[in-house]
Backbone as CSV, one residue per row, in Angstrom:
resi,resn,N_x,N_y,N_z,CA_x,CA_y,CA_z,C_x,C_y,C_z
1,UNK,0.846,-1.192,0.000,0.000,0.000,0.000,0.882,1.242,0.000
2,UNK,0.251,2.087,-0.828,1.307,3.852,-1.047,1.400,4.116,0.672
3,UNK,2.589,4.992,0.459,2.147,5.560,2.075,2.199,7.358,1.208
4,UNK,1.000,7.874,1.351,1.014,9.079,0.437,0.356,9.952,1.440
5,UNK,1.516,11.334,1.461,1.810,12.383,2.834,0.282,13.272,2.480
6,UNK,-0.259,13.156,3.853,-1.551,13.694,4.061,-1.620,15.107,3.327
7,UNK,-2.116,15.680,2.854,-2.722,17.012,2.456,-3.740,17.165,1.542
8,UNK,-3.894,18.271,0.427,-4.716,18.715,-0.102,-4.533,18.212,-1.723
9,UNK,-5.323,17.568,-2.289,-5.214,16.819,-3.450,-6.465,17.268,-4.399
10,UNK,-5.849,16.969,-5.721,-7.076,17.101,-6.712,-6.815,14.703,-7.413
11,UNK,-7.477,14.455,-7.231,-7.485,13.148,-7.673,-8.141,12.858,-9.109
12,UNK,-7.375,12.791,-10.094,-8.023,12.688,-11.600,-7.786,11.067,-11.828
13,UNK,-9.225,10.503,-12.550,-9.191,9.424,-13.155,-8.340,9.246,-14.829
14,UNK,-7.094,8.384,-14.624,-5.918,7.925,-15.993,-6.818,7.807,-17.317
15,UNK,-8.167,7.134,-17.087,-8.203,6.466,-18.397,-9.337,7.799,-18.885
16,UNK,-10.049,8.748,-18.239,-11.007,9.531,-18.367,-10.292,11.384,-18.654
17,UNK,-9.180,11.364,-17.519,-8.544,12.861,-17.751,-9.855,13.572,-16.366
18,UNK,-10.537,12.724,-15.470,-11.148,13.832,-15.339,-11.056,13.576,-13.552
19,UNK,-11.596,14.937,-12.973,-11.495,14.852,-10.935,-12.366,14.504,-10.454
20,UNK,-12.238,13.520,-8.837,-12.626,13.307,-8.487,-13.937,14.720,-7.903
21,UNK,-15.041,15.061,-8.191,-15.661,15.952,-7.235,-16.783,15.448,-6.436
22,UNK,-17.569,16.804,-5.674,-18.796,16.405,-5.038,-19.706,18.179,-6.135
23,UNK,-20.790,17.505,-6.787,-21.380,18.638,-7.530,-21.964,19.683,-6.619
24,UNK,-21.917,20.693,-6.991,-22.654,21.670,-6.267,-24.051,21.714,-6.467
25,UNK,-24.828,21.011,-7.359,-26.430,21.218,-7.233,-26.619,19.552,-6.820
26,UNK,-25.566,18.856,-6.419,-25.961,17.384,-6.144,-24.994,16.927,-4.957
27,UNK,-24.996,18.052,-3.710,-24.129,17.417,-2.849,-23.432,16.298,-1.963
28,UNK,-24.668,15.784,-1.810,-24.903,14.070,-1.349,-23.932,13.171,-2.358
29,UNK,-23.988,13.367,-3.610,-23.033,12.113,-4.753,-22.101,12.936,-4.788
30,UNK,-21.296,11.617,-5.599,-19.735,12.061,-6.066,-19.524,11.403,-7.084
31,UNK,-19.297,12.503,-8.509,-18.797,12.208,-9.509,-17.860,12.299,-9.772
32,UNK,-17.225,12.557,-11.697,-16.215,13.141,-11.961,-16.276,14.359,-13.036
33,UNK,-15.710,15.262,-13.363,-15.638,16.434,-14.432,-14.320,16.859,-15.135
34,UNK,-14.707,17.691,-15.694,-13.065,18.005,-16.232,-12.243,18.878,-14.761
35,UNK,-11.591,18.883,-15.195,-10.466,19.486,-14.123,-10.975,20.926,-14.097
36,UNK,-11.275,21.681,-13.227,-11.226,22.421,-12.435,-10.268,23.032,-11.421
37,UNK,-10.254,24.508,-10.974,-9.418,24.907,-9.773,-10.822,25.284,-8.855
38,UNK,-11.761,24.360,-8.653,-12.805,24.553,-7.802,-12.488,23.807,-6.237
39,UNK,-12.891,24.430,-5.413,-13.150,23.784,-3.717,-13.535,22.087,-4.392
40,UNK,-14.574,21.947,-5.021,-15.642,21.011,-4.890,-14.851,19.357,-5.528
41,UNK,-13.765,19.540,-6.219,-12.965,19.242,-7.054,-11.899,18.930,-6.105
42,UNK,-11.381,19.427,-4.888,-10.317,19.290,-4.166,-10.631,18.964,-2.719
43,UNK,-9.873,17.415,-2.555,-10.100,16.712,-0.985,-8.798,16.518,-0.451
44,UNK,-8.814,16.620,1.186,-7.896,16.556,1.977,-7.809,15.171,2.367
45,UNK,-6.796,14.930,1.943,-6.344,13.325,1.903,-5.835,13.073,3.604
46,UNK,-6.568,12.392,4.805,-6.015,12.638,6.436,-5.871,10.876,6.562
47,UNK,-4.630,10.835,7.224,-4.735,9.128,7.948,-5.702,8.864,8.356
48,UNK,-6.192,7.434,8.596,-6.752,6.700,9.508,-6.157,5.567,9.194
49,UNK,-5.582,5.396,10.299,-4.650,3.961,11.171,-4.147,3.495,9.741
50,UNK,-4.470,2.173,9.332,-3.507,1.769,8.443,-3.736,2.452,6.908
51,UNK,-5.079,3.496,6.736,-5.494,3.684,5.360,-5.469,5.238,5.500
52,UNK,-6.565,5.652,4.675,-6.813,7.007,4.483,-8.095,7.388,5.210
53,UNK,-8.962,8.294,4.721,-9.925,9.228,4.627,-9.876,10.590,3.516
54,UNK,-10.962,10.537,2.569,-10.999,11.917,1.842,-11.904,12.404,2.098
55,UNK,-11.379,14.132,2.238,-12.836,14.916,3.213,-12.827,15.869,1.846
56,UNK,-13.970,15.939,1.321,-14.260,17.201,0.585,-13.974,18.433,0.880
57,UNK,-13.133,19.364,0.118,-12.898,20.791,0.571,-13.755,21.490,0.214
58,UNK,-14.567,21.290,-0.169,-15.837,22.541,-0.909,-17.149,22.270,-0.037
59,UNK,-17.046,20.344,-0.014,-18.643,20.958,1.018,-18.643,20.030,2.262
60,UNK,-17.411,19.383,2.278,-16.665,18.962,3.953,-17.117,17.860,3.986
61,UNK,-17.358,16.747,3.686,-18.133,15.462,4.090,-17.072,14.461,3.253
62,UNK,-17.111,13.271,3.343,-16.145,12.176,3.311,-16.540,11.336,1.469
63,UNK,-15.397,10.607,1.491,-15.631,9.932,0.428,-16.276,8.761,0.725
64,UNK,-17.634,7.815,0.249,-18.126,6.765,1.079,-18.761,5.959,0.527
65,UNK,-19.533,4.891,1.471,-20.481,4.382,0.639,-21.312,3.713,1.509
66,UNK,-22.555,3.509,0.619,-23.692,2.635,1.456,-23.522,1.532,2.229
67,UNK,-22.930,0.726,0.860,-22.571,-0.853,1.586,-21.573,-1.238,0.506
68,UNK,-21.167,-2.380,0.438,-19.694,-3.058,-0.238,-20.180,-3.584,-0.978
69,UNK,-21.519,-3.935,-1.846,-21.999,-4.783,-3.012,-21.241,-3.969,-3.995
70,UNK,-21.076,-5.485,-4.892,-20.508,-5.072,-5.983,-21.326,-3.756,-6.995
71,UNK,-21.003,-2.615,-7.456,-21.763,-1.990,-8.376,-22.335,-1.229,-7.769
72,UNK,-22.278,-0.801,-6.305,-22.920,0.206,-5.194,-22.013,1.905,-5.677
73,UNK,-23.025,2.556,-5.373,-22.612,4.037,-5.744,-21.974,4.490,-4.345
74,UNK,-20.861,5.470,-4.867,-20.277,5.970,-3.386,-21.031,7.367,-3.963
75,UNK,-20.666,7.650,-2.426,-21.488,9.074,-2.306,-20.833,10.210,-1.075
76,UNK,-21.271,11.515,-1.313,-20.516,12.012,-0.307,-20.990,12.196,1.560
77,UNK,-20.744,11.404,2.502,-21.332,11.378,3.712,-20.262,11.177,4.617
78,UNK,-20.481,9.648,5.591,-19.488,9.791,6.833,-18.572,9.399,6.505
79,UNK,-17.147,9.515,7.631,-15.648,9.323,6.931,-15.739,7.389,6.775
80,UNK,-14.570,7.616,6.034,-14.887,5.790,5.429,-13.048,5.800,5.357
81,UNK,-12.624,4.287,5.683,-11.337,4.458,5.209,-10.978,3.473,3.847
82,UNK,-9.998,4.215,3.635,-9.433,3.428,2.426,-8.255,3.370,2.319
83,UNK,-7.635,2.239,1.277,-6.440,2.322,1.172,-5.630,2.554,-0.700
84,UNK,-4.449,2.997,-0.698,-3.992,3.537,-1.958,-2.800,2.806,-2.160
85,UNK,-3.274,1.784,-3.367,-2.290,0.778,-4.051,-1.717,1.288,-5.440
86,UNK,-0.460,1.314,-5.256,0.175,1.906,-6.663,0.061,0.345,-7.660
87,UNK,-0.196,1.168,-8.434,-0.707,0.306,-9.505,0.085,0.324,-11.111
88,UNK,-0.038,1.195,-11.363,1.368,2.044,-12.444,2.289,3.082,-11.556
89,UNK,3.608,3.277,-13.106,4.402,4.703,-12.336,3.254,5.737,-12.278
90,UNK,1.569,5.929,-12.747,1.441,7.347,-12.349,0.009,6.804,-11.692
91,UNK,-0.255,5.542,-11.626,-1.319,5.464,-11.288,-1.798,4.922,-10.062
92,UNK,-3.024,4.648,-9.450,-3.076,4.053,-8.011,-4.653,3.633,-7.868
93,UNK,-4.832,2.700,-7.324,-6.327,1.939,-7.543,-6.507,2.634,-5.730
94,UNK,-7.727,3.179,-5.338,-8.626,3.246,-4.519,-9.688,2.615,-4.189
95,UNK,-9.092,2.041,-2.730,-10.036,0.180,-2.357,-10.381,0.631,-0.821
96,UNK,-11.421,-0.227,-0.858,-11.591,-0.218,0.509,-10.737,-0.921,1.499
97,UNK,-10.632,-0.508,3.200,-9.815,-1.067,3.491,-9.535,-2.497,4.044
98,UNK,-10.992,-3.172,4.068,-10.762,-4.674,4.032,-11.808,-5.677,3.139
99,UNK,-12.261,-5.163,2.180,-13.056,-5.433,1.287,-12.741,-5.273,-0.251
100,UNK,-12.496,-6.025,-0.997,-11.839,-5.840,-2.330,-12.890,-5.011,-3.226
101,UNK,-12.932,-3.686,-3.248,-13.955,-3.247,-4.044,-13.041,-1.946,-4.306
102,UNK,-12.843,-1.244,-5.472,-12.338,-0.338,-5.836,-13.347,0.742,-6.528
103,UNK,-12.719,2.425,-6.337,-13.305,2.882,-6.987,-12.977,2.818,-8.893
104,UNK,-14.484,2.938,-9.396,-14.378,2.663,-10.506,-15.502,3.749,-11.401
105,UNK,-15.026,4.542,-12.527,-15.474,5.277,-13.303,-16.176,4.930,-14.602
106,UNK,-17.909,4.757,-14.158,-18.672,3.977,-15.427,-18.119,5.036,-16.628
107,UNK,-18.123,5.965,-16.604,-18.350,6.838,-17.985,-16.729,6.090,-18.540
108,UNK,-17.551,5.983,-19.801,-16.157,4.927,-20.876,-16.588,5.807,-22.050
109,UNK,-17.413,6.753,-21.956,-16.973,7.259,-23.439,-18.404,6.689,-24.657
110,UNK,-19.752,5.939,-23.980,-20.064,4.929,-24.678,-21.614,5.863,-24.700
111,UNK,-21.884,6.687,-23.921,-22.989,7.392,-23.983,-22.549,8.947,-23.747
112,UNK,-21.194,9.207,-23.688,-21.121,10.872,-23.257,-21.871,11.470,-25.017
113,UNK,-22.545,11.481,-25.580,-22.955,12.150,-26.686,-23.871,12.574,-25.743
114,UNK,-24.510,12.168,-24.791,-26.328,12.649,-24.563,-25.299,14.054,-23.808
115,UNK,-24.538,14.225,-22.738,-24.548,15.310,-22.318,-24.143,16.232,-23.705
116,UNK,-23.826,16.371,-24.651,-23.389,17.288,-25.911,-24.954,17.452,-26.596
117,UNK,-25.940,16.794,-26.251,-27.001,16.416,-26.936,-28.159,17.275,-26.351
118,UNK,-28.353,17.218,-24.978,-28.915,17.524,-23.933,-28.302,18.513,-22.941
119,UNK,-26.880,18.511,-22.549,-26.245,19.347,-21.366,-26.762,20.040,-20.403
120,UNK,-27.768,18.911,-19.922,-28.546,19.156,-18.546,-27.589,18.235,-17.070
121,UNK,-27.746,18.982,-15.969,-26.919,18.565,-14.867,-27.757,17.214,-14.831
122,UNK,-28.338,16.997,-14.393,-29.248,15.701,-13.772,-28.151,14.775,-15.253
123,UNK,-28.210,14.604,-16.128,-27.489,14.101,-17.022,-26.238,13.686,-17.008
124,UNK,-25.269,15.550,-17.209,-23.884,15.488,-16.203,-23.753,14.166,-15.321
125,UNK,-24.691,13.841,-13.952,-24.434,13.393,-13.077,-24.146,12.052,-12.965
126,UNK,-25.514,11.889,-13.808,-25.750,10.222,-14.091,-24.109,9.347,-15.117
127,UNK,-24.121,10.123,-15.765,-22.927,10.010,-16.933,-21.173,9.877,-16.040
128,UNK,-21.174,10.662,-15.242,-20.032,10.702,-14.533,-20.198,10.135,-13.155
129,UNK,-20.708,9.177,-12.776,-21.091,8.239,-11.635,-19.808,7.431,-11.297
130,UNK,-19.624,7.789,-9.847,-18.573,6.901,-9.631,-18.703,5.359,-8.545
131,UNK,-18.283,4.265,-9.072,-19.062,3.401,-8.258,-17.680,2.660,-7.615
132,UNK,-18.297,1.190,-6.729,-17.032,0.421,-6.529,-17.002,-0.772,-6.898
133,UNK,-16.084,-1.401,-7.486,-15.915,-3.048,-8.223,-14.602,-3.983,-7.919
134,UNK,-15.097,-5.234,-7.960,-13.374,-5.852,-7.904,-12.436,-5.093,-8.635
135,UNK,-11.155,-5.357,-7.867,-9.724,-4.700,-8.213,-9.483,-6.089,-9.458
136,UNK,-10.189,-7.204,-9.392,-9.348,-8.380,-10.207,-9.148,-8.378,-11.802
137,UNK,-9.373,-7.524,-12.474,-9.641,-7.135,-13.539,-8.924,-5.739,-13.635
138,UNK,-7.902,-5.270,-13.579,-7.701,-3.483,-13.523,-8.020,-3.468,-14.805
139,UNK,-8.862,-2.233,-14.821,-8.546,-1.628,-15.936,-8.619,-0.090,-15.795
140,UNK,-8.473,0.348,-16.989,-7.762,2.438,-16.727,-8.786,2.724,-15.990
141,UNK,-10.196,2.726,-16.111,-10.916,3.408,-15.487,-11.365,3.469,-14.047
142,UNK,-10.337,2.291,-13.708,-10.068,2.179,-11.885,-9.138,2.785,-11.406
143,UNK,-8.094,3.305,-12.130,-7.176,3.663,-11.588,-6.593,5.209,-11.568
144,UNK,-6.762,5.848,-10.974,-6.163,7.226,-10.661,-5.053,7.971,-10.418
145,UNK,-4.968,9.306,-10.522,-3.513,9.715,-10.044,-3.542,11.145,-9.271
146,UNK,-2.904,11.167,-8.042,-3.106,12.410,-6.827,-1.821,13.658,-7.225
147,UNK,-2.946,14.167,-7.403,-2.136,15.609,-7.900,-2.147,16.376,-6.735
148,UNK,-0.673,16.804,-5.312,-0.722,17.339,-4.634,-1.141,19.024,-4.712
149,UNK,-1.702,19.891,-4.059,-1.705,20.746,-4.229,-1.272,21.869,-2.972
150,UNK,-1.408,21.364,-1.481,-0.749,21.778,-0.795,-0.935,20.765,0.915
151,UNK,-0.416,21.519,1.823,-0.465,20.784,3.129,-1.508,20.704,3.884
152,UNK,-2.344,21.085,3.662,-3.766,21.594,4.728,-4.176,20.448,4.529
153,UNK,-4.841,19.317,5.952,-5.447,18.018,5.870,-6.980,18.392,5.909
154,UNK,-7.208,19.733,6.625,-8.453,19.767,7.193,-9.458,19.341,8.164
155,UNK,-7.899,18.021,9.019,-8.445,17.848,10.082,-8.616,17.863,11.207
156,UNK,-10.133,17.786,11.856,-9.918,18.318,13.620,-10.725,17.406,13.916
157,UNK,-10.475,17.256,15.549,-10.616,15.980,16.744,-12.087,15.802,16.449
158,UNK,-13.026,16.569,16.592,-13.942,15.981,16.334,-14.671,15.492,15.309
159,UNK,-14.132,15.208,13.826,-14.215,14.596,12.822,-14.061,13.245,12.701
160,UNK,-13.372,12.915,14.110,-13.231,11.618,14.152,-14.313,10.802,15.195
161,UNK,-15.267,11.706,15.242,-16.470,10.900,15.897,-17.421,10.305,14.927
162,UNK,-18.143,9.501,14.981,-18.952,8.422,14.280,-18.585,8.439,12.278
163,UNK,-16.693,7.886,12.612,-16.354,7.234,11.465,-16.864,5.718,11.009
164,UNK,-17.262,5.454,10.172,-17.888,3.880,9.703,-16.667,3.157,9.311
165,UNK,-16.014,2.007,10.088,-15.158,0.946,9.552,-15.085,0.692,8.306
166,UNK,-14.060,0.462,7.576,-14.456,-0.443,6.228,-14.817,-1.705,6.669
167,UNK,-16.265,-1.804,5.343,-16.747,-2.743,5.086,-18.388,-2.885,5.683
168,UNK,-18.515,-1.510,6.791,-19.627,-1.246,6.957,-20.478,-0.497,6.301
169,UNK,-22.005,-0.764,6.595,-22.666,0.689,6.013,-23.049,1.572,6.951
170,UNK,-23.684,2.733,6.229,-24.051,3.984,7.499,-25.416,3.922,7.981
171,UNK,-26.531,3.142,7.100,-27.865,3.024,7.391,-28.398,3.426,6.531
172,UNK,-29.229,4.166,7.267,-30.436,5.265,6.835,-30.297,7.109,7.339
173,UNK,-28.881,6.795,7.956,-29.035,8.198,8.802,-28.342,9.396,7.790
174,UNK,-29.372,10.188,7.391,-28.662,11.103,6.228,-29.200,12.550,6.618
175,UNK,-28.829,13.171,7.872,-28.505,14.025,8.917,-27.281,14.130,8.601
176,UNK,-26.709,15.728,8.560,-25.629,16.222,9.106,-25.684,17.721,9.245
177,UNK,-24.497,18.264,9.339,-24.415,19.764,9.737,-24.703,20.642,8.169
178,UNK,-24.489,20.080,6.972,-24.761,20.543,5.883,-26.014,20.537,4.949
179,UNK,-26.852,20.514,6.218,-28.658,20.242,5.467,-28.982,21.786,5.326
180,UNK,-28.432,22.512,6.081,-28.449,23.961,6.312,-28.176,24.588,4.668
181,UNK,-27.642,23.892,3.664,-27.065,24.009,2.540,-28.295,23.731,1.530
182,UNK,-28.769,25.038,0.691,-30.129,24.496,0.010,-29.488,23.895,-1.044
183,UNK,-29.817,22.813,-1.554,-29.978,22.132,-2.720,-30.511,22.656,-4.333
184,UNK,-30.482,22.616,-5.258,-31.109,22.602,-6.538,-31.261,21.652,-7.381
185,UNK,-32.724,21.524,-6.841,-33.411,20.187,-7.065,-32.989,19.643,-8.553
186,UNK,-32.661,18.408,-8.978,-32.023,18.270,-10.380,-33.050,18.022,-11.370
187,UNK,-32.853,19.014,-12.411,-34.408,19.016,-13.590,-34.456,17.236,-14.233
188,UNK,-36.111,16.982,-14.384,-36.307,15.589,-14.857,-35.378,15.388,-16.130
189,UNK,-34.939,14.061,-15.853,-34.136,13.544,-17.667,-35.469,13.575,-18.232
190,UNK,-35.111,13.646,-19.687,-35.709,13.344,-20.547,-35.528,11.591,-21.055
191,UNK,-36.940,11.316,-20.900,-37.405,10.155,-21.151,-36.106,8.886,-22.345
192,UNK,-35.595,9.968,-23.594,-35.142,9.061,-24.206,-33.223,9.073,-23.458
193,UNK,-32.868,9.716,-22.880,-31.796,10.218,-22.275,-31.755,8.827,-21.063
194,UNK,-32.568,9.218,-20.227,-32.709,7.891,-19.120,-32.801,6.708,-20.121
195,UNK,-33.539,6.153,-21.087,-32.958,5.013,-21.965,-31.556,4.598,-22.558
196,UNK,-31.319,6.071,-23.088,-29.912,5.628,-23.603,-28.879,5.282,-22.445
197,UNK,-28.677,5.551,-21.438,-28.345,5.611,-19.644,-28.586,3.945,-19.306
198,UNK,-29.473,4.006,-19.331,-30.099,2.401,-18.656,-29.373,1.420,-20.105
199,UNK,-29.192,1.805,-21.488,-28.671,1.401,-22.391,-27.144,0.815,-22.279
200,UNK,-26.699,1.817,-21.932,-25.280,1.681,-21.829,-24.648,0.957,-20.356
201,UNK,-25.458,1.168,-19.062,-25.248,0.603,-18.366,-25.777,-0.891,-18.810
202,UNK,-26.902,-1.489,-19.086,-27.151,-2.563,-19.360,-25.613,-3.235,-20.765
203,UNK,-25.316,-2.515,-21.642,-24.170,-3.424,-22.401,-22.942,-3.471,-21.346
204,UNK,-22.950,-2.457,-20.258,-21.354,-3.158,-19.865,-21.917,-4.568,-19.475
205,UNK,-22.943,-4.185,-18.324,-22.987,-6.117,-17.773,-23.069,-6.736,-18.608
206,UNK,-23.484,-6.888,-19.620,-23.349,-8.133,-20.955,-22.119,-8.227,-21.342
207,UNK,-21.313,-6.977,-21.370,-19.837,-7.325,-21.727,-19.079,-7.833,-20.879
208,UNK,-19.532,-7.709,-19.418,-18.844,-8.769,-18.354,-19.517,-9.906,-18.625
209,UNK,-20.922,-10.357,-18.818,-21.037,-11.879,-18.804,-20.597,-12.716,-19.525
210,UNK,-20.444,-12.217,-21.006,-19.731,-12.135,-22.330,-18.504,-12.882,-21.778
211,UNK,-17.640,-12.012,-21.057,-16.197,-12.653,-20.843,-16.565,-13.517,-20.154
212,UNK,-17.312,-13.713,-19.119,-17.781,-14.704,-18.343,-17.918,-16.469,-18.827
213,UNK,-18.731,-16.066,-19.880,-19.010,-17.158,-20.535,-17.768,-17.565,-21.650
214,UNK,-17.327,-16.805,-22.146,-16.253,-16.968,-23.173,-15.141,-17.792,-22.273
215,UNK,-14.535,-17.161,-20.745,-13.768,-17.722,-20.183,-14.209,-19.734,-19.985
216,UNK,-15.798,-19.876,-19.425,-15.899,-21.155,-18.969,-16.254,-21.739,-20.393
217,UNK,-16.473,-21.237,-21.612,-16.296,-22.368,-22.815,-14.911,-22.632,-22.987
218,UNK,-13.774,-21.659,-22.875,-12.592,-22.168,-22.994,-12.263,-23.479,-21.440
219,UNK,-12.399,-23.393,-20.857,-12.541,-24.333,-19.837,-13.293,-25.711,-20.108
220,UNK,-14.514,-24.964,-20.926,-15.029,-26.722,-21.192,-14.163,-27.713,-22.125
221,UNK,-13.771,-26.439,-23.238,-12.965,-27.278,-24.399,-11.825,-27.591,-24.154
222,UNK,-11.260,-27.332,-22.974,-9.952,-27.678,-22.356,-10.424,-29.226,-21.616
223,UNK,-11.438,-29.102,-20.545,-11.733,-30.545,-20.644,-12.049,-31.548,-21.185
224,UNK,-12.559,-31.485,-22.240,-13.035,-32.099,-23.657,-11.778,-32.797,-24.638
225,UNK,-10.520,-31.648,-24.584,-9.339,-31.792,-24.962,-8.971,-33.118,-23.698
226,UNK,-8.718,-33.093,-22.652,-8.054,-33.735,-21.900,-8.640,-34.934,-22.074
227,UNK,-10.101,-35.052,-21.746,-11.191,-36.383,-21.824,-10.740,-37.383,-23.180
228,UNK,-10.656,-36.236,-24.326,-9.848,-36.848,-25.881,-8.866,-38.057,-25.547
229,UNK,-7.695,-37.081,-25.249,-6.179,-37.666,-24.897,-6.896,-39.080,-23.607
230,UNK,-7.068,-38.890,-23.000,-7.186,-40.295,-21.927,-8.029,-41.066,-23.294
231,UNK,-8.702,-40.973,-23.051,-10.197,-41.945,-24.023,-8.555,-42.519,-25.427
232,UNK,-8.146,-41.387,-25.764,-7.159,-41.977,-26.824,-6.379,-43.452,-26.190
233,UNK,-5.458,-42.596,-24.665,-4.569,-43.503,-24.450,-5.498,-45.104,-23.731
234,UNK,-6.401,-44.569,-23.439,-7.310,-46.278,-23.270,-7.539,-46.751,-24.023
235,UNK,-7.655,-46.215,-25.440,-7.881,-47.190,-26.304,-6.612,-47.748,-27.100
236,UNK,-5.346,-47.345,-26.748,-4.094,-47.463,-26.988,-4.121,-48.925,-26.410
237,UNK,-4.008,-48.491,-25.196,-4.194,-49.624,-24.114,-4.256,-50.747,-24.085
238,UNK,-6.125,-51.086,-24.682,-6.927,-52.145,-24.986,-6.323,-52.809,-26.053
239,UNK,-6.028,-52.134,-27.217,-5.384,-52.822,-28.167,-4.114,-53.378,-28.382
240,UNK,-2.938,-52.551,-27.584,-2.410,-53.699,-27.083,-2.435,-54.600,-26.564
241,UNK,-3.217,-54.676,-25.514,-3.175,-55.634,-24.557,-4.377,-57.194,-24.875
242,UNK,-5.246,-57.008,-26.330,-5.646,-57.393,-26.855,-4.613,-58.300,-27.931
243,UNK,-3.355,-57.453,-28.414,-2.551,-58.111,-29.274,-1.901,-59.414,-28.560
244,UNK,-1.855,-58.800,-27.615,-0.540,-59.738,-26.348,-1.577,-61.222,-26.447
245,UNK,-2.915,-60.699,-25.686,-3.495,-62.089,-25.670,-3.572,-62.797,-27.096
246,UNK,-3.657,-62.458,-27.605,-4.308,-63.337,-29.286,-2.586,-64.348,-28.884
247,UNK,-1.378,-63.293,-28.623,-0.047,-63.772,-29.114,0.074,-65.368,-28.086
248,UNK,-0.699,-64.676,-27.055,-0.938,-65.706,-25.791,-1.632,-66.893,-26.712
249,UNK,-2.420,-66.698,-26.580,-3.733,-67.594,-27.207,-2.438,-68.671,-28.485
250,UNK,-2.223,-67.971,-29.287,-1.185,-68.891,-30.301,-0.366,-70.079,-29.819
251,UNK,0.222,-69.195,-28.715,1.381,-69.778,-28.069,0.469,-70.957,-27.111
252,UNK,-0.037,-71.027,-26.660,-0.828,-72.394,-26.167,-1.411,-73.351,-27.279
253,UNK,-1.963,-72.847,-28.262,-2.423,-73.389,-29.517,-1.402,-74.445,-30.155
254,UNK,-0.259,-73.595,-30.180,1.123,-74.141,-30.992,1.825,-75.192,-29.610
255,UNK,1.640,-75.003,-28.442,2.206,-76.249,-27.336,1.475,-77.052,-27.601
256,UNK,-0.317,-76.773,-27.649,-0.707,-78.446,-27.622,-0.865,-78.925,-28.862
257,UNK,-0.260,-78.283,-29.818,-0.292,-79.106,-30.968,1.501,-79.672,-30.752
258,UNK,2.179,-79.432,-30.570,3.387,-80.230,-30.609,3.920,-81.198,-29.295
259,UNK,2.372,-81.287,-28.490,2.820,-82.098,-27.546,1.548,-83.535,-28.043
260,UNK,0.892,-83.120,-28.868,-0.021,-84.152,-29.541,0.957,-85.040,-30.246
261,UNK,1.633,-84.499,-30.836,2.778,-85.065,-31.773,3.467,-86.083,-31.838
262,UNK,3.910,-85.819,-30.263,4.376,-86.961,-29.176,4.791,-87.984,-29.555
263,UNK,5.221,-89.125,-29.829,4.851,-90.830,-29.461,4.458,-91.252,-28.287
264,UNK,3.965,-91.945,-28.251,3.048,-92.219,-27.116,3.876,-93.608,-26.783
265,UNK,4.821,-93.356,-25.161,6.131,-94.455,-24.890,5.147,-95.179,-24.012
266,UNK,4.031,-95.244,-23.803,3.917,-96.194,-23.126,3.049,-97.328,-23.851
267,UNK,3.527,-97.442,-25.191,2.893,-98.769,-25.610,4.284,-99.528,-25.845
């Protein structure tokens, strides 16, 4: 695990170009955008014991999540720890700290036309969703890189009251000191927008089952291959061991014919 010196970071996803933020009309989630020199865009990276914690600098609340299912949305609420595995020279996978689930960036590039199409926030949001998935598979869009920007952790003693362990969830309790903060409610998608959305999320899982299945047919035909080769060498086997007897069989054939042969000494 990195050991990477606490302060003030902008965290951009390798395979996307874009920062980790918390939106300003959607404070509760956490997406990603283009790079920015915004608060909302920049978290104070503080220890906890063997991992981290990231506290939002723009609207103060933690990097987190509900629960550890695979494909669960993190969001911005209580502190959560994590840990930071270098992964490339510039890159580093963000996991929880005893649960193999990494953060991972759906937007691949496969529906960003609707925000150019539409460029409504509620859209923005959905499109740049950041979730968590097995590390067993890296690929770019798990993996990140911490762009220091200065020393300030942002943290004080009482921040460290009702932190959630990794691997727990927080509930239902979605109270804090930042309700005081009005919201702007996010305008409805448009009907064909939420399709193309539900579209693109529905082909990745097919493109994971896809490999799924592709992996256990190569597995079957590998056993099929092996089942071949034995079934071959048994029938190798049989037929020798078929030759031997016939050779057997002769060789008794050919004694009692030359012991018939005989003279018979006792006449």
């Amino acid at each position: 695990m990195l050991s990477l010196e606490p302060g003030t970071y902008r965290i951009i996803n390798i395979a996307r170009k874009k920062a980790l933020r918390v939106p300003d009309e959607s404070t509760n989630t956490i997406t990603s955008w283009q790079v920015q020199d915004e608060p909302n865009q920049k978290w104070f990276i503080q220890r906890a014991g063997n991992g981290y914690r990231f506290k939002n600098c723009g609207h103060g609340k933690y990097l987190s999540v509900h629960n550890t299912q695979c494909n669960s949305q993190v969001y911005h609420g209580s502190p959560t720890t994590w840990k930071i595995i270098p992964r490339t020279s510039s890159g580093y996978l963000i996991q929880l700290e005893a649960v193999d689930r990494v953060l991972d960036l759906h937007d691949r590039g496969e529906v960003f036309s609707c925000v150019l199409l539409w460029g409504r926030d509620a859209i923005d949001v959905l499109l740049n969703q950041v979730y968590i998935w097995p590390a067993n598979d890296v690929e770019p869009q798990k993996v990140w890189d911490f762009e220091r920007l200065g020393c300030e952790t942002g943290d004080e003693s009482k921040e460290t009251e009702g932190i959630i362990p990794s691997g727990q969830t927080e509930g239902d309790e979605t109270t804090s000191r930042d309700e005081s903060v009005t919201k702007k409610p996010l305008p409805a998608l448009d009907p064909i927008a939420t399709r193309d959305i539900q579209i693109a999320q529905q082909a990745r899982r097919i493109q994971l089952l896809e490999a799924q299945l592709s992996q256990r047919d190569q597995e079957i035909e590998r056993l099929h291959d092996e089942v071949a080769v034995l079934k071959s060498q048994e029938s190798s086997q049989v037929s020798a061991l078929h030759e031997r007897t016939m050779e057997l069989e002769k060789l008794v054939e050919k004694l009692f014919e030359q012991e018939s042969k005989r003279p018979n000494n006792a006449a």
